[in-house]
PyMOL commands that place a pseudoatom at each C-alpha (Angstrom):
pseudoatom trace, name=CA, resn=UNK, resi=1, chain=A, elem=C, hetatm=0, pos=[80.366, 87.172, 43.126]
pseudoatom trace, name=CA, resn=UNK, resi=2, chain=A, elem=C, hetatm=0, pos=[81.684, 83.695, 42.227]
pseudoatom trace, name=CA, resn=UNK, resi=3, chain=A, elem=C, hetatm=0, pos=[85.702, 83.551, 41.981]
pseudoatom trace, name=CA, resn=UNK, resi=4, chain=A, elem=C, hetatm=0, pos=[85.513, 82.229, 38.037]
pseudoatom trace, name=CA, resn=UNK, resi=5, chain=A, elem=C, hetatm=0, pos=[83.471, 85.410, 37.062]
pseudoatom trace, name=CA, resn=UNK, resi=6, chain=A, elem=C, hetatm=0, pos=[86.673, 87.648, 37.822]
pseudoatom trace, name=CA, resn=UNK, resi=7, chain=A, elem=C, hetatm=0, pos=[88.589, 86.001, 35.275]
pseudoatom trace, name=CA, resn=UNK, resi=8, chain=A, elem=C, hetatm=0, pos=[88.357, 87.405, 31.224]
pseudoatom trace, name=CA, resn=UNK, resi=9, chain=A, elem=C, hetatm=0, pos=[86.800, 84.640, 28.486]
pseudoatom trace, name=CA, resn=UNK, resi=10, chain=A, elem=C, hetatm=0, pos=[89.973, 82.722, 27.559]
pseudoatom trace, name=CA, resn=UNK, resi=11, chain=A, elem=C, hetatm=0, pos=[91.752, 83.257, 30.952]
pseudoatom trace, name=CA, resn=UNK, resi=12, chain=A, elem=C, hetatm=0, pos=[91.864, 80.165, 33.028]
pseudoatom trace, name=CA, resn=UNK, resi=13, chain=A, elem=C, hetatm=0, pos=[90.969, 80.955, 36.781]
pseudoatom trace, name=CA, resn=UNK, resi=14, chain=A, elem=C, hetatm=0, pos=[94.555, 79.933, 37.757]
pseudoatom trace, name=CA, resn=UNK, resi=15, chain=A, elem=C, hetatm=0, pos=[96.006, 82.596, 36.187]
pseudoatom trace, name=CA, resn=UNK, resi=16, chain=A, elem=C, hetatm=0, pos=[93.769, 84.625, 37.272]
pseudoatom trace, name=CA, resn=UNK, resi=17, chain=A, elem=C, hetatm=0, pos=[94.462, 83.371, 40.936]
pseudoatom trace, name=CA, resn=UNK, resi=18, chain=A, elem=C, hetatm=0, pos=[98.357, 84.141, 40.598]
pseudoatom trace, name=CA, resn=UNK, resi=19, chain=A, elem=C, hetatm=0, pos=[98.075, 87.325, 39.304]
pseudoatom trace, name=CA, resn=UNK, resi=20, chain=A, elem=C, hetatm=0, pos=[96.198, 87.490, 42.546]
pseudoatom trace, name=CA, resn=UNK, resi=21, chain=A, elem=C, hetatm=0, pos=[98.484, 86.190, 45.248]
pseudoatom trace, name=CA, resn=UNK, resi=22, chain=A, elem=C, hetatm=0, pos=[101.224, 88.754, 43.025]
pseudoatom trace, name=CA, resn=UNK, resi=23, chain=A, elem=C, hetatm=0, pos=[98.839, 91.708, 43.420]
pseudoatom trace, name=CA, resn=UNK, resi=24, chain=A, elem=C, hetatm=0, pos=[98.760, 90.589, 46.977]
pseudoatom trace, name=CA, resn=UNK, resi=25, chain=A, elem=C, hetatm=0, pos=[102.401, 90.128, 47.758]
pseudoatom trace, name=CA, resn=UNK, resi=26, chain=A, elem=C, hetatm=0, pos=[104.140, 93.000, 45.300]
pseudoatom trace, name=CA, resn=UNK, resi=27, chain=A, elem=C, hetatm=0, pos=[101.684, 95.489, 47.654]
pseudoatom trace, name=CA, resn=UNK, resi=28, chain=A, elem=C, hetatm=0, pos=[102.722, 93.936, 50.881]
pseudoatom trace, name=CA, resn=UNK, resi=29, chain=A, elem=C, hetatm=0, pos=[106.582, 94.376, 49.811]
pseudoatom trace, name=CA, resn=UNK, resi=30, chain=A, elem=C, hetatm=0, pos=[106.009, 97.195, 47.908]
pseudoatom trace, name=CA, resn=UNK, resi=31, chain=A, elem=C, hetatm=0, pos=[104.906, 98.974, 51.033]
pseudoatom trace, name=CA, resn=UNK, resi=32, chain=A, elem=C, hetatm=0, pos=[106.914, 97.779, 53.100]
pseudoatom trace, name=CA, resn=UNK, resi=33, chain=A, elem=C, hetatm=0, pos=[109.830, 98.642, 51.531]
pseudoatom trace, name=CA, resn=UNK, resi=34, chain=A, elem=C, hetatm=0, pos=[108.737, 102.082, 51.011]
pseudoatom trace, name=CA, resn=UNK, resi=35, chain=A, elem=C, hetatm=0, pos=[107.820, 102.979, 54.756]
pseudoatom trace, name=CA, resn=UNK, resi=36, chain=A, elem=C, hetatm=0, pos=[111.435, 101.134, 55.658]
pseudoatom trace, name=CA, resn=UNK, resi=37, chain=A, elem=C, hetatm=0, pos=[114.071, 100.610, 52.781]
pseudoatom trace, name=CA, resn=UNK, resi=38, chain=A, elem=C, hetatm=0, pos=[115.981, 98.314, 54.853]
pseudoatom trace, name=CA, resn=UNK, resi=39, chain=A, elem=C, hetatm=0, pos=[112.895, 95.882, 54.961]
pseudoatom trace, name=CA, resn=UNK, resi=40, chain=A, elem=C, hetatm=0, pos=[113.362, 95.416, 50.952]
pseudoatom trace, name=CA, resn=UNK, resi=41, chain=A, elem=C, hetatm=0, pos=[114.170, 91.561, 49.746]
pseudoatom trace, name=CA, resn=UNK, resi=42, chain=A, elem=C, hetatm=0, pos=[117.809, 91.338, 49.131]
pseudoatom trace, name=CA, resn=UNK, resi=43, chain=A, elem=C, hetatm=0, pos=[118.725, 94.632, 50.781]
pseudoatom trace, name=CA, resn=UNK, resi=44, chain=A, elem=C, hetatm=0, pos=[122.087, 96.125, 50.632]
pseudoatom trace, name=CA, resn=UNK, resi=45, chain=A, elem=C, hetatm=0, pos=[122.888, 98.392, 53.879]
pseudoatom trace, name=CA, resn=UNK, resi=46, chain=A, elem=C, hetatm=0, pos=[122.953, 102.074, 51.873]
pseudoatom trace, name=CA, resn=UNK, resi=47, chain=A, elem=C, hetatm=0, pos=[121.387, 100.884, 49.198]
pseudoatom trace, name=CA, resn=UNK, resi=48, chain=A, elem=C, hetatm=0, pos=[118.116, 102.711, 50.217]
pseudoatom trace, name=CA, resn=UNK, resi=49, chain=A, elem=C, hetatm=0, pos=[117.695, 104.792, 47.059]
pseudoatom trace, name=CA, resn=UNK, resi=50, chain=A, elem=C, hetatm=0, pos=[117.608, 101.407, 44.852]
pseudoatom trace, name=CA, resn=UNK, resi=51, chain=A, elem=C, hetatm=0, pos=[115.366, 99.554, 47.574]
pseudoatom trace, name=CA, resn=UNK, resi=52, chain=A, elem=C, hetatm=0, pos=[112.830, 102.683, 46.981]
pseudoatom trace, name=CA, resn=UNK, resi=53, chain=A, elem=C, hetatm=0, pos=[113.055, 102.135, 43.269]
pseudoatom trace, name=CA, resn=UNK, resi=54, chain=A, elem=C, hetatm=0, pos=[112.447, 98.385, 43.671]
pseudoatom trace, name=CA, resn=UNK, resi=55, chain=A, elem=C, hetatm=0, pos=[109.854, 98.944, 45.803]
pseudoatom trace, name=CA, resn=UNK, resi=56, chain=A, elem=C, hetatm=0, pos=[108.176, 101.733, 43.285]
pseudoatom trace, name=CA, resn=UNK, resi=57, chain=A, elem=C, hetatm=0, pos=[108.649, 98.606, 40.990]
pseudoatom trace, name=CA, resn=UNK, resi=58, chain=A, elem=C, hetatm=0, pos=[107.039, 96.283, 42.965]
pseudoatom trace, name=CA, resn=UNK, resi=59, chain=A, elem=C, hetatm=0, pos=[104.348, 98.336, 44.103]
pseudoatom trace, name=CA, resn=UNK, resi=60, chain=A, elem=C, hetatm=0, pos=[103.476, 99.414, 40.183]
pseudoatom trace, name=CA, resn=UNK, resi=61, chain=A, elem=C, hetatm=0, pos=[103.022, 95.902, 39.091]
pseudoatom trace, name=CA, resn=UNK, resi=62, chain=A, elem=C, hetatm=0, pos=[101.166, 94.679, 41.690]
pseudoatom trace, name=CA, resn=UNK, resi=63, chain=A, elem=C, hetatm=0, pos=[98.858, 97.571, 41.142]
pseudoatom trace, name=CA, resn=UNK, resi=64, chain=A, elem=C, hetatm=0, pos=[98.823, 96.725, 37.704]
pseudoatom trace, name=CA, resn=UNK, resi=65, chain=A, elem=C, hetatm=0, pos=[98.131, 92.948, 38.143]
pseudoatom trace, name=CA, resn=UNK, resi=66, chain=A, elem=C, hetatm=0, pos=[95.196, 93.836, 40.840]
pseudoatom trace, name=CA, resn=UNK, resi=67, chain=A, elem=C, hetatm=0, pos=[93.648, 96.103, 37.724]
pseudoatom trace, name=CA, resn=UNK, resi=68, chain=A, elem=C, hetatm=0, pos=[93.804, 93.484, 35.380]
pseudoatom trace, name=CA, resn=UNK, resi=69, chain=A, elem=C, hetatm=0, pos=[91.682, 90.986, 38.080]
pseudoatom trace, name=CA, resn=UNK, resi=70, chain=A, elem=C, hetatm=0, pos=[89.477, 94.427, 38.866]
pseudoatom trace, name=CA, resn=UNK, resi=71, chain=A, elem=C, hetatm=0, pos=[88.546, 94.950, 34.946]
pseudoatom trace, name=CA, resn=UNK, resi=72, chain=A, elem=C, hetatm=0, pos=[88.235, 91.351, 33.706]
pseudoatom trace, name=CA, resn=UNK, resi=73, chain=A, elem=C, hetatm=0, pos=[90.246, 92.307, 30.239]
pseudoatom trace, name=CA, resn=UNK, resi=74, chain=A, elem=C, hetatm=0, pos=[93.153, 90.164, 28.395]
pseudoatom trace, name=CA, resn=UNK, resi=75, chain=A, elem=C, hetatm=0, pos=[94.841, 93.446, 27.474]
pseudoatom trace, name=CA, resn=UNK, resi=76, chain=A, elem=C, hetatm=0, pos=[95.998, 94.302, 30.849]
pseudoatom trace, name=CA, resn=UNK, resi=77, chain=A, elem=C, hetatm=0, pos=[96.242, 90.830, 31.899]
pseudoatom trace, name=CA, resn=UNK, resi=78, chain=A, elem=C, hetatm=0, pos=[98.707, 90.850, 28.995]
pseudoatom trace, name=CA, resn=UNK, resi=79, chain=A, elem=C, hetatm=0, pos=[100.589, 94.331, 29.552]
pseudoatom trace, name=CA, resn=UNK, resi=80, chain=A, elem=C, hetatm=0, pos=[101.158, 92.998, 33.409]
pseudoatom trace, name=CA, resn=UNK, resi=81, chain=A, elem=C, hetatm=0, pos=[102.077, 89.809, 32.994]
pseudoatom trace, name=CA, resn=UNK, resi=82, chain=A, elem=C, hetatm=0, pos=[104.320, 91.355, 30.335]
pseudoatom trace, name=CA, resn=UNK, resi=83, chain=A, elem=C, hetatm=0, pos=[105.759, 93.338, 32.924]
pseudoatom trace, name=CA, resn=UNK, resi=84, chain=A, elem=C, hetatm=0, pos=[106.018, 90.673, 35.520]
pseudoatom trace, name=CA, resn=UNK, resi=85, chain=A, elem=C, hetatm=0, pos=[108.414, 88.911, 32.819]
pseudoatom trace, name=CA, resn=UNK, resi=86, chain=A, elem=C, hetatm=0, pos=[110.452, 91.808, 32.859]
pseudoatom trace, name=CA, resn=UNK, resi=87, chain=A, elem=C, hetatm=0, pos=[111.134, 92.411, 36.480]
pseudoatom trace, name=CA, resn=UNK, resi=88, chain=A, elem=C, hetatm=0, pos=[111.589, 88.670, 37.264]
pseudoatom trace, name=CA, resn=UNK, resi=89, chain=A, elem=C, hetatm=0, pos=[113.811, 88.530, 34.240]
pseudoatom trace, name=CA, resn=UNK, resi=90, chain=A, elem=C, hetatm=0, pos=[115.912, 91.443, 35.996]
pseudoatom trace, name=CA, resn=UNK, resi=91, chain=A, elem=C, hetatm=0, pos=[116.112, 90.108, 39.611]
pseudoatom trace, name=CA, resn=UNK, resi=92, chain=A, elem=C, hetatm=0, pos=[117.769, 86.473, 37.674]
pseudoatom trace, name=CA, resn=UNK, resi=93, chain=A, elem=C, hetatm=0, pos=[120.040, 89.338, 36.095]
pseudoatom trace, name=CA, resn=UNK, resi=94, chain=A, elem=C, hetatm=0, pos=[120.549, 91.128, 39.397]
pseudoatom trace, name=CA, resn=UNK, resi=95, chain=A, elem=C, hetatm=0, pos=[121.423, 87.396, 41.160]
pseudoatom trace, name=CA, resn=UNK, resi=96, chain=A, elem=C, hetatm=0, pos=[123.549, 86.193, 38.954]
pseudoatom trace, name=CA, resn=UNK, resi=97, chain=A, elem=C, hetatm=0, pos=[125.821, 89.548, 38.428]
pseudoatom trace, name=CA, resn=UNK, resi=98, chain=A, elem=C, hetatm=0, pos=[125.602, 89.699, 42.701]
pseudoatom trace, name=CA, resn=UNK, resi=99, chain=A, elem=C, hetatm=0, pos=[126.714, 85.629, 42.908]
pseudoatom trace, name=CA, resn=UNK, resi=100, chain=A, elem=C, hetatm=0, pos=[123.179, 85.479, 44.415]
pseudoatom trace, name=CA, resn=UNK, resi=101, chain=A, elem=C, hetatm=0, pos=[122.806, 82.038, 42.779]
pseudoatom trace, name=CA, resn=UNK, resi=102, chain=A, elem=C, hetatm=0, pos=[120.425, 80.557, 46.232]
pseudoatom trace, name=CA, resn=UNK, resi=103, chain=A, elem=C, hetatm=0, pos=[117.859, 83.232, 44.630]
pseudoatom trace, name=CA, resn=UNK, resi=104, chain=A, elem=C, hetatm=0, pos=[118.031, 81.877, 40.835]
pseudoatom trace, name=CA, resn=UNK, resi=105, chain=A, elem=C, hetatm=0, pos=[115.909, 78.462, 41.439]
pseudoatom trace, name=CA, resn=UNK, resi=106, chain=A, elem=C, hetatm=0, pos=[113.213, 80.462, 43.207]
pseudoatom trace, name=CA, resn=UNK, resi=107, chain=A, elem=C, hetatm=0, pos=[113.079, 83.327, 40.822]
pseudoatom trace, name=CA, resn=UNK, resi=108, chain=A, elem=C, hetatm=0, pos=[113.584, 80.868, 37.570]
pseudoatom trace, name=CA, resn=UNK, resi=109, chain=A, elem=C, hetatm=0, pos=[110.319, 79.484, 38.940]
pseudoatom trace, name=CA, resn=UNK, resi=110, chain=A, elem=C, hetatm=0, pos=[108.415, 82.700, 38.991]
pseudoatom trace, name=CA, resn=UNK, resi=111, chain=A, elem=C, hetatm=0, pos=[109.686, 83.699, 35.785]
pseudoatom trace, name=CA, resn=UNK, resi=112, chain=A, elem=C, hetatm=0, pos=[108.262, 80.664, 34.401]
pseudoatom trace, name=CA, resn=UNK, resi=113, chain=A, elem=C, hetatm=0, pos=[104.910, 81.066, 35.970]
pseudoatom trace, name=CA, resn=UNK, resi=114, chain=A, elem=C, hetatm=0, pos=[104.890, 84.856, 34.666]
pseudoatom trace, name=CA, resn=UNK, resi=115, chain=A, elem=C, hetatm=0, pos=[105.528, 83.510, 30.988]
pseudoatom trace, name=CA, resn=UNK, resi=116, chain=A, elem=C, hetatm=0, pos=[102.779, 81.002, 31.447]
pseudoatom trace, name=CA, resn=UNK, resi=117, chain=A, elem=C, hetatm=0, pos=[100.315, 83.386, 32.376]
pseudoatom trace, name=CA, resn=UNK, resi=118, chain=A, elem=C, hetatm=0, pos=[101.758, 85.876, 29.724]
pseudoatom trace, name=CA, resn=UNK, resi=119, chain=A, elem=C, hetatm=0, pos=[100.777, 83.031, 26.828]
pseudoatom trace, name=CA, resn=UNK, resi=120, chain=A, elem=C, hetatm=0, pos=[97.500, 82.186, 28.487]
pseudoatom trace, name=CA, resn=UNK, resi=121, chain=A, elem=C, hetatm=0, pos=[96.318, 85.750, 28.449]
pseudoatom trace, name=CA, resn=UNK, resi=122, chain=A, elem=C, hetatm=0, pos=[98.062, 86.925, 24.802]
pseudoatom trace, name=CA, resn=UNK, resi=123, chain=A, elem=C, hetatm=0, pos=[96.080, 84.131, 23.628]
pseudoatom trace, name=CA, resn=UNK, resi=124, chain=A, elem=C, hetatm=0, pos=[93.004, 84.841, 25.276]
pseudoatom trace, name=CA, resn=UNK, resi=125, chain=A, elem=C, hetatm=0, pos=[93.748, 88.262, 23.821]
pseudoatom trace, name=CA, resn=UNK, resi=126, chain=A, elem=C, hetatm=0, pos=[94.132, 86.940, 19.974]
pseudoatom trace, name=CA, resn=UNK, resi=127, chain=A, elem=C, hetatm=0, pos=[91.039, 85.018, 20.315]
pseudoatom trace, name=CA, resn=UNK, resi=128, chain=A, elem=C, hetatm=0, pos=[89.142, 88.348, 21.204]
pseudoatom trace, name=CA, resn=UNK, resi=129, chain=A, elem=C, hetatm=0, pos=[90.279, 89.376, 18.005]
for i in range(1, 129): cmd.bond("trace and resi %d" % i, "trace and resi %d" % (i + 1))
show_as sticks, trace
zoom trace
């Protein structure tokens, strides 16, 4: 299988690409964090119950964005880039309320790459309508 036939019609191979490197990474940190909480991003000593839920986090969207590459649709492409949006738009959130300001450039820039892909695939989406 060629790497342009995973992508959906109206879904540039990019964005496909990124959503794979995310499906890659949230699993790898999503695990991670799961098997040891203290291995979680950002982690706060006792702050294992939160690293679990960040890692259930993590671990749903990649999961998510790794279904979206497996069926080649712009729905789910859509509903997981959607939530992508979401959970980098909490971490800024989570930074800035912690003074964690080194993290904001870095997760600024993945927010912006997750709302790229989210208009690339809601308009692939509109023109299967």
């Amino acid at each position: 299988m060629k790497l342009s036939e995973l992508k959906p019609a109206g879904i540039p191979l990019l964005v496909t690409v990124y959503g794979g490197v995310l499906a890659l990474i949230g699993t790898f940190l999503g695990v991670s964090a799961l098997i040891d909480p203290s291995s979680a991003v950002g982690y706060i000593d006792g702050a294992d119950m939160i690293s679990g839920a960040w890692a259930g986090r993590t671990l749903g969207l990649a999961f998510a964005l790794a279904l979206a590459i497996w069926f080649r649709n712009a729905q789910v492409y859509t509903i997981a880039f959607l939530g992508s949006v979401y959970r980098e738009g909490g971490d800024i959130v989570g930074a800035i309320n912690s003074a964690s300001n080194s993290l904001i450039p870095v997760l600024g820039g993945f927010f912006a790459l997750d709302v790229i892909c989210l208009l690339f695939s809601l308009r692939a989406l509109k023109q299967q309508s």
